[in-house]
Every structure is written in C-alpha cells, then in structure tokens.
C-alpha positions in Angstrom: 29.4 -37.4 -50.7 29.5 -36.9 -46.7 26.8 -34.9 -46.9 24.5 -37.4 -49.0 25.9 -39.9 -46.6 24.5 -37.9 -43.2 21.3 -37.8 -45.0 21.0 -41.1 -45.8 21.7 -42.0 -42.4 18.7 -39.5 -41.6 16.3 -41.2 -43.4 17.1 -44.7 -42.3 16.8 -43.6 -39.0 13.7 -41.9 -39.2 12.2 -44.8 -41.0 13.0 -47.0 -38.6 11.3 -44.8 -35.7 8.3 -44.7 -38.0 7.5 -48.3 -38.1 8.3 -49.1 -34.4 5.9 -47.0 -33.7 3.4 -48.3 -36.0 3.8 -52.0 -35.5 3.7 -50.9 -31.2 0.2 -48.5 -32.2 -1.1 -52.1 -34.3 0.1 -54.5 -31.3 -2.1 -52.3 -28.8 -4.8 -52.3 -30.8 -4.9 -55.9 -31.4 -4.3 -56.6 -27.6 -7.4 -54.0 -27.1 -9.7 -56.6 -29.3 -7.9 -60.1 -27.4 -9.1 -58.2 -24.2 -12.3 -57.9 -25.0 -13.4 -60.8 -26.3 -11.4 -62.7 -23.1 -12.3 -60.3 -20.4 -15.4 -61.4 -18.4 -14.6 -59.1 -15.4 -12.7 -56.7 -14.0 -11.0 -59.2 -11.7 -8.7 -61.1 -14.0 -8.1 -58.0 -16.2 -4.2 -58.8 -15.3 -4.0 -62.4 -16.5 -6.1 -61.3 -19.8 -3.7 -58.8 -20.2 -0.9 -60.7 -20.0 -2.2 -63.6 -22.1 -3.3 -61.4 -24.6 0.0 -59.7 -24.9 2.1 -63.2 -25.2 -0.8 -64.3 -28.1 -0.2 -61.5 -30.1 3.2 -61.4 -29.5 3.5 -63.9 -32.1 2.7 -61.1 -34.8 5.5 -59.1 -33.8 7.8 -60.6 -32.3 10.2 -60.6 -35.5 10.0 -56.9 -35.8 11.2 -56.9 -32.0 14.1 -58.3 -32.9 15.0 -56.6 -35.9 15.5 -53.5 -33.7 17.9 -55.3 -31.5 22.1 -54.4 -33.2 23.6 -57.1 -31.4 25.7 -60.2 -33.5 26.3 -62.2 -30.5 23.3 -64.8 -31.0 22.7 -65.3 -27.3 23.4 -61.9 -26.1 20.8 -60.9 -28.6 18.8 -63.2 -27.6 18.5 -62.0 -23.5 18.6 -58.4 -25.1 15.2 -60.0 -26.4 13.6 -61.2 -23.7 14.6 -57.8 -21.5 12.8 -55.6 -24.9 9.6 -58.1 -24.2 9.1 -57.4 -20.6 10.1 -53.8 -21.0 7.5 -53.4 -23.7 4.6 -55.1 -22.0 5.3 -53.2 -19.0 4.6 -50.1 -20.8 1.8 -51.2 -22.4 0.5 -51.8 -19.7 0.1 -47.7 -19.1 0.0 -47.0 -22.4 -2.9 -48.8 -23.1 -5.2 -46.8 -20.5 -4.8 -44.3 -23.1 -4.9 -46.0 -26.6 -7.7 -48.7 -25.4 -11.2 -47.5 -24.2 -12.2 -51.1 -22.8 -9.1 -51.1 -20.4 -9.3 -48.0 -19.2 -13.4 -48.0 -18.6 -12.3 -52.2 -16.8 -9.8 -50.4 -14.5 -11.9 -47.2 -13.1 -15.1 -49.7 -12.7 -13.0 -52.1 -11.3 -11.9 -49.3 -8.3 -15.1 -48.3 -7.9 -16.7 -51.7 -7.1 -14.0 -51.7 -4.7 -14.7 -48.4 -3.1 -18.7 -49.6 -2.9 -17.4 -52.9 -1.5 -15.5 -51.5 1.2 -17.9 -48.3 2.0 -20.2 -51.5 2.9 -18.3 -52.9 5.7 -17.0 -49.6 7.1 -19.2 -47.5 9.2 -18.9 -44.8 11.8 -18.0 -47.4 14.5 -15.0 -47.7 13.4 -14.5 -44.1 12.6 -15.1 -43.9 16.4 -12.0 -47.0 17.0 -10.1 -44.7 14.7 -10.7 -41.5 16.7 -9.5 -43.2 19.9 -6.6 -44.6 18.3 -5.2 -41.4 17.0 -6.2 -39.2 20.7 -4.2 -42.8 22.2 -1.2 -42.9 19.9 -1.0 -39.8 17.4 1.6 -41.6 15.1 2.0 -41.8 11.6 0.3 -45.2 11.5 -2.7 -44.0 13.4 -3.6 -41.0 11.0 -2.7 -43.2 8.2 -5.6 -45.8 9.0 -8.1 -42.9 10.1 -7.0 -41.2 6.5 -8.3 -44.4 4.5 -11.5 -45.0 6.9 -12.4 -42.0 6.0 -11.8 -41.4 2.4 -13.7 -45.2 2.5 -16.7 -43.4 3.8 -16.0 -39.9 1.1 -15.1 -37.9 3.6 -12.4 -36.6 1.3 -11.2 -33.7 3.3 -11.3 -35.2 6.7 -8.9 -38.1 4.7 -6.5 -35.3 2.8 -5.9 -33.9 6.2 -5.4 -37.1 7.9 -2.8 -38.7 5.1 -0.9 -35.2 5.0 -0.9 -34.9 9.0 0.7 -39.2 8.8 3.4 -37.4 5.8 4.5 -34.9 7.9 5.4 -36.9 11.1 6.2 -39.6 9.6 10.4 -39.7 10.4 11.5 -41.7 7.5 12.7 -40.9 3.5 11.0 -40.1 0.5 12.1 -44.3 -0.5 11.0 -46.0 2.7 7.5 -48.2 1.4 5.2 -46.7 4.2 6.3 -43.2 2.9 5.5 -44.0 -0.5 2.0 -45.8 0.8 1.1 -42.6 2.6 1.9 -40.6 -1.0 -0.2 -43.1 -2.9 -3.2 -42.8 -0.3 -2.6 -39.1 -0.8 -2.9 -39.0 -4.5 -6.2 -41.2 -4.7 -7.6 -38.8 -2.3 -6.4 -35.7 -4.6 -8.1 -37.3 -7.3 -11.1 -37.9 -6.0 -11.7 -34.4 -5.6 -10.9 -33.7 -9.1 -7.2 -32.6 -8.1 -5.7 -34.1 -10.9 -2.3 -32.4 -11.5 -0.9 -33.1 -7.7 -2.5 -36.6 -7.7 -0.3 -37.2 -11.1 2.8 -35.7 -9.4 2.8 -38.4 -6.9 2.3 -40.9 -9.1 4.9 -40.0 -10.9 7.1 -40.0 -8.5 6.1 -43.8 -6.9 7.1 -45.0 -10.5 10.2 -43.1 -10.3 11.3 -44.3 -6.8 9.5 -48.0 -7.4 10.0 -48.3 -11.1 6.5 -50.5 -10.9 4.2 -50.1 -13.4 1.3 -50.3 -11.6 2.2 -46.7 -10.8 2.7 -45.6 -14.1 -0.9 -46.6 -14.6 -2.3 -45.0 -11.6 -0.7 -42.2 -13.3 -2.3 -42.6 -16.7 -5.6 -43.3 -15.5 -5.3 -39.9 -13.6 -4.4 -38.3 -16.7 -7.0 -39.6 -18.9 -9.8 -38.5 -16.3 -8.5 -34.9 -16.4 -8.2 -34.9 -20.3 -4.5 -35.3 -20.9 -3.3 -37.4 -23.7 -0.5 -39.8 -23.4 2.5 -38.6 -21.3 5.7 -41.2 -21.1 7.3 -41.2 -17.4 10.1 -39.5 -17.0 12.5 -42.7 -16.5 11.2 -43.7 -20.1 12.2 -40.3 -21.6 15.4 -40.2 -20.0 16.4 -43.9 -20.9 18.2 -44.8 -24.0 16.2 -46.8 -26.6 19.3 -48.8 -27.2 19.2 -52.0 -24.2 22.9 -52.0 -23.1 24.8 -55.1 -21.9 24.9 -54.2 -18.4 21.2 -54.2 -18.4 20.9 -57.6 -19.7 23.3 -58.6 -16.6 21.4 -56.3 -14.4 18.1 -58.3 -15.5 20.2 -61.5 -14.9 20.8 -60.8 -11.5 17.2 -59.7 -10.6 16.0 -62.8 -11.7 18.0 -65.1 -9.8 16.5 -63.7 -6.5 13.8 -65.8 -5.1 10.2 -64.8 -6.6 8.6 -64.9 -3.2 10.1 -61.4 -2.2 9.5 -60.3 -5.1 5.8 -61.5 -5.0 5.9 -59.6 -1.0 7.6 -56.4 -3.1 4.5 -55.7 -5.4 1.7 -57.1 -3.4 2.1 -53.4 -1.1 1.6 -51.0 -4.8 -1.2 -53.6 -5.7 -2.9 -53.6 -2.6 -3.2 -49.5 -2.8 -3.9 -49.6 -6.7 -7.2 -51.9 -5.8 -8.1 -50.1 -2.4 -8.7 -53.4 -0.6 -6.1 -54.1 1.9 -7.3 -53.7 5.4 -5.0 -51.7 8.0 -3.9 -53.8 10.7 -2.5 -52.7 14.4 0.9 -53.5 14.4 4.2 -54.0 17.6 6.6 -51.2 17.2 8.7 -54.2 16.2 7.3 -54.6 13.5 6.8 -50.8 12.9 10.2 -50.4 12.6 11.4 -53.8 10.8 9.1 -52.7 8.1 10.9 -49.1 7.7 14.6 -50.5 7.9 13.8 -52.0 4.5 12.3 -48.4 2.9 16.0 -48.1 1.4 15.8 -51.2 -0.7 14.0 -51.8 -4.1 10.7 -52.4 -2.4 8.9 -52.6 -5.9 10.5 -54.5 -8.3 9.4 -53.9 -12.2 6.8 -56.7 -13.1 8.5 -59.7 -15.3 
C-alpha cells in the first residue's frame, strides 16, 4: 500500500511540473504576440513588456495560484504577488530565448546605441582621454578611455583598458564601480565573439546584483553564441516553494523609498543600453560612491 502510495505521490508531482511548465511556455508565447503588435520601437520595449505581461496575466493568473500550498488567505495572497514579480522577472530573460521579436528588439536596440554614440565620439576625445590617463592613471581614468574606445571599435585597445581599471581598482568584487568595470568588460568580450567569458560575467552581476537586466545581458550573450536556455544559478539553487520569510523579506524591500531604488537600477541600465556618458568626478565623490559597493546596489525589479 506504501508503495502504491510513493507512486501516487510521484505522479501528482510530476503532473503538476508538467503543466507549470506548459501554461509558463503558453504565457511567453502569448506575451511574444502582445509585444508585437504594441511594440513600435525599440525604446519602450520595457513598458510593452510589462504591460503585456499584466494583460495576459489575466489568463493565468488562477493557475498561479493554484501552485501556491498556503491556507492562510492573506499570506497566500502576498505569497502571490511575490510568485508574480518573481515570474515576470524571469521572463524577462527567458524570453530572449523563447521569443524571436524580443530578442532581434534588444540587439537592434544596442546597436542604434553604439551607432548613436560612435557619432558624437571622435579621436579628440581619445586625445582628452590619453591625457587624462598619462595625468591620473586611476581606475576611473582607464575606465572612461576603455568605453571611448570600445565606442570607436577599437576592441582591444578597450579590453586592455577595462582589464588595466579591474586590476587597480582597490575595492570588492560587490562595490558598483567594480561590477561596472566587469560589465564594460563583458560587452567588450562579446563583441569580439568571446562569448563564454562575456557570459561568466554576466553571470556573476546577476548573482551579486540579483537584477534582471543582467540575466538578460546574459541570455542575449548566449543566444548569439548558439546556446539554448540556461537558468542562473540563483534560480537553480532556489527552492520552487516561496517561504514565509520571503514574503517578509519582500515586505520590507518595499517599504524603502522608490527613489533609491530608482538610483539602484538606473547604474545596470545605463551599461545594458551603452548610453551613459562618463563624467570627471572629486575624489569625494570617488570614494562616497565606493563606501556604498557593500550594499544591495541593484535591487530586483518590482
């Protein structure tokens, strides 16, 4: 009777596995089609996204909760919202993957950026650049050489640059400018086609950051080498199962003010559409902007 019982058990299990992932394979696919039909350019590919996923949402939405094994109505219910924002978050890499439009809207979208940029960028300021770093040879300094010059493709001259600002740069692995220079780093690497170390970094960012903006830095990588679908390592490693402590942890996050959070992501997003200027800073500020690196500096996307 055990036995039959263990079995059982089995089964249940498995069908349950089976049509979470179909109904999460049918709510991509129906987010693809909202995207394109709302989508008029590259630009406001976020908001579509996002409006697309809380239309459809509405199809599954039930089948959300039905996974949830909570009886307390209103812990069940913030166990909810929590399974919503996790799962649009990893749509939102998922889909570079499952969703040809997205992808294609995201690499054209970089490189109308890159074009845009090259435009207003010319030896000139190479030359500022050059003076700058035989002046100061800092970490900041061969950090803003590194993306002049991998604004203008010269791709080596940039690796060496970023990797040069890495190794003097006196800080942790967590600190944001560290995790900038990495970034810079891994578009650079997969430029030139260096695919596996450009993912490693990636992969790392979402690790330390837990922003999924790196996650799909990471999956468009992936995609352009020829992988398939690979799930960061913080998703394999979590439990499927959202804990109470979670709920309270998500509580808590949300009761900070949104401006820092706003000032948290704004630094991944800035790097993930290679548009942000770099500006001379004070050693003041040089060093008020490091004594946070220890801090959550990118908060997971609500």
């Amino acid at each position: 009777m055990k036995k039959y019982y263990i079995i059982l058990c089995s089964i249940v299990v498995v069908v349950n596995l089976a049509n979470s992932q179909t109904y999460e394979t049918k709510f991509k696919t129906d987010i693809c089609a909202c995207i394109e039909e709302e989508v008029v350019n590259a630009i406001v590919l976020k908001t579509v996204l996002e409006k697309c996923f809380r239309q459809e949402l509405t199809t599954y939405a039930e089948l959300i909760d039905a996974e949830i094994d909570e009886d307390n109505i209103n812990l069940k219910y913030q166990k909810g919202q929590l399974a919503r924002r996790e799962l649009f978050k990893k749509f939102k890499y998922e889909m570079v993957y499952s969703c040809d439009f997205y992808f294609n809207t995201l690499v054209a979208r970089r490189q109308k950026t890159l074009e845009k940029n090259r435009l207003k960028t010319d030896s000139t300021s190479l030359e500022r650049l050059n003076q700058r770093v035989a002046m100061s040879p800092n970490s900041s300094s061969y950090f803003a050489r590194a993306k002049t010059q991998f604004t203008l493709r010269n791709l080596k001259a940039a690796e060496k640059d970023i990797r040069e600002s890495i190794r003097i740069h006196p800080s942790t692995d967590k600190d944001i400018y560290t995790i900038k220079e990495k970034l810079l780093l891994a578009v650079i690497l997969e430029e030139q086609k260096q695919f596996k170390e450009a993912i490693l970094i990636y992969n790392e960012a979402y690790e330390t950051t837990k922003d999924a903006d790196a996650a799909v830095l990471s999956a468009i990588a992936n995609r352009k080498s020829g992988g398939v679908n690979v799930v960061p390592i913080s998703q394999k490693n979590s439990t499927k199962s959202i804990k109470e402590k979670d709920v309270k942890r998500t509580q808590k996050k949300d009761s900070k003010s949104s401006p820092k959070k706003k000032a948290n992501r704004s630094e991944l997003r800035s790097l993930f559409n290679l548009v942000k200027k770099e500006k001379d800073t004070s050693k003041s500020k040089t060093r008020k902007r490091r004594s946070k690196g220890n801090k959550d500096i990118y908060q997971a996307i609500n």
